[in-house]
N, C-alpha and C positions, 0 to 999 in steps of 0.2 A: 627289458621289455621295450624301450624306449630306443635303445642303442646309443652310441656316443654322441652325437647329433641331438639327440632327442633330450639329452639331460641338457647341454652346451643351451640349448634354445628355449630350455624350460627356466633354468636357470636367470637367464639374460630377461626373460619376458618377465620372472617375478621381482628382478631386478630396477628394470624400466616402470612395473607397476608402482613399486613403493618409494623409485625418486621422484614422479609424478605426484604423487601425495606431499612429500616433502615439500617441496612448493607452493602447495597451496596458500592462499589467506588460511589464518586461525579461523577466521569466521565462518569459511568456508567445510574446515573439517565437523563442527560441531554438528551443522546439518538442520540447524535454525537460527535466523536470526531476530533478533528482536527489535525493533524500532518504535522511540514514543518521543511525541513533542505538541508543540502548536501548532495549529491552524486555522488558516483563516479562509470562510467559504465565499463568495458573493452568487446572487442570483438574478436570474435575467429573461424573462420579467422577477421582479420583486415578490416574494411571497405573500398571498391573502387568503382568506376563506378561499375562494374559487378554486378548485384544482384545475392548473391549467399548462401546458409543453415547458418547461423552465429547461436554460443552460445552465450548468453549475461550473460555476470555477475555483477552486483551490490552489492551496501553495501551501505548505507544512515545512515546518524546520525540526528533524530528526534529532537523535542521538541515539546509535544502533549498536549494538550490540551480542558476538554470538558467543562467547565463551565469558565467564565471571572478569572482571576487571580488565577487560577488553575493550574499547567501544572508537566508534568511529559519526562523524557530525553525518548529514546527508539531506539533502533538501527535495522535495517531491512536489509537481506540478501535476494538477490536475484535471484533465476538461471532462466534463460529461454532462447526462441528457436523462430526464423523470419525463414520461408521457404524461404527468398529471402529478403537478410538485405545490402543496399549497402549507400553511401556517400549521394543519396539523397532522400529513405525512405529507413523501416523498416518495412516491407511488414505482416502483419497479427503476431507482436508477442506474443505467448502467455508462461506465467511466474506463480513462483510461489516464495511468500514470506515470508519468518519467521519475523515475530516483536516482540521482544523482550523488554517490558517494563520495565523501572529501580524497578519499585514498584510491579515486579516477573510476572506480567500478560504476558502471550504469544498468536500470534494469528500465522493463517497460513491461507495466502490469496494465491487464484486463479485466475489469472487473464488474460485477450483478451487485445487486444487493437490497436492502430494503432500510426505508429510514422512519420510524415514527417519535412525537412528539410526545414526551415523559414528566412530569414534572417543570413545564418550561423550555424543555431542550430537546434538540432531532437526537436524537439516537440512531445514530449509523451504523450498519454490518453490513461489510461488503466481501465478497468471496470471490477469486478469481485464480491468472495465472499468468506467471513472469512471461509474454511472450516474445522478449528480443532481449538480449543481453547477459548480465549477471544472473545466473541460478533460471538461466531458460528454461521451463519447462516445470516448476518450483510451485507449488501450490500457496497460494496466498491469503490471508484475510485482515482487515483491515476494519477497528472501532475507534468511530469518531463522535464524541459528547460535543454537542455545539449549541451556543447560546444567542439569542440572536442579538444583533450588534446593534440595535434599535427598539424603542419600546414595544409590549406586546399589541397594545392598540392600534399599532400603524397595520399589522393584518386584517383590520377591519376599512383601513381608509389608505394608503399610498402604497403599502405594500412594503414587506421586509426586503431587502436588499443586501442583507450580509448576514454575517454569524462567526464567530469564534467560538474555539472550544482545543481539549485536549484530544488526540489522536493517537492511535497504536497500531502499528504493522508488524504483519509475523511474516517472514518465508519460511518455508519449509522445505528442504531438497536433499 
């Protein structure tokens, strides 16, 4: 059906398909990754009752993971922007991420989300997608438990100013 040509280049192409794969990162065949660590948020202005424009800045230190006793360290910077960020949510933020994998891979996430306060703590969910780099195009989400770094009274008078907490990232591709 094919003719000799046609097998020769079908051949060759399923060839080229599966030494391609052979290449890969492991973490890359599994087709999720998993990444969880600390982090640490500051904000600017300081959080208080008043909802009000806040910068958020971030920086998280990884340890990722996409197949069972595999993992790799990876550090994540993050800048983003609440039109209305105060002590007891975090009103529509949306961010953007560098990660930095120890084994050179880089990605650059986009992301929405929404953050309220639980029990003392923001509760982050943020949903996006890898847009430059590692697993381009990768659907992302990202939960961050954050405490704030100062008593809870100062939301009433100077304002919050930081927060720590634990964080989790998932790629998917």
């Amino acid at each position: 059906m094919f003719g000799g040509r046609g097998v020769v280049v079908a051949v060759c192409s399923a060839a080229l398909a599966a030494s391609s794969f052979a290449g890969a990162p492991a973490t890359r065949a599994a087709g999720l990754i998993v990444c969880a660590g600390r982090e640490s948020t500051t904000y600017d202005p300081g959080l208080t009752l008043v909802p009000r424009p806040t910068v958020l800045h971030a920086t998280s230190a990884y340890t990722c993971s996409g197949r069972p006793g595999e993992s790799v360290a990876a550090a994540g910077r993050t800048e983003g922007v609440s039109p209305e960020a105060s002590c007891l949510a975090v009103d529509s933020p949306r961010a953007r991420e560098r990660v930095r994998f120890a084994d050179g891979r880089e990605s650059v996430i986009s992301y929405e989300g929404s953050a309220l306060r639980a029990g003392g703590a923001h509760e982050v969910h943020l949903t996006g997608h890898v847009v430059e780099g590692f697993a381009e195009g990768a659907e992302v989400t990202r939960d961050v438990s954050l405490l704030p770094a100062s008593l809870p009274t100062d939301c009433a008078t100077v304002g919050v100013p930081a927060a720590t907490g634990q964080g989790q990232l998932r790629i998917a591709f």
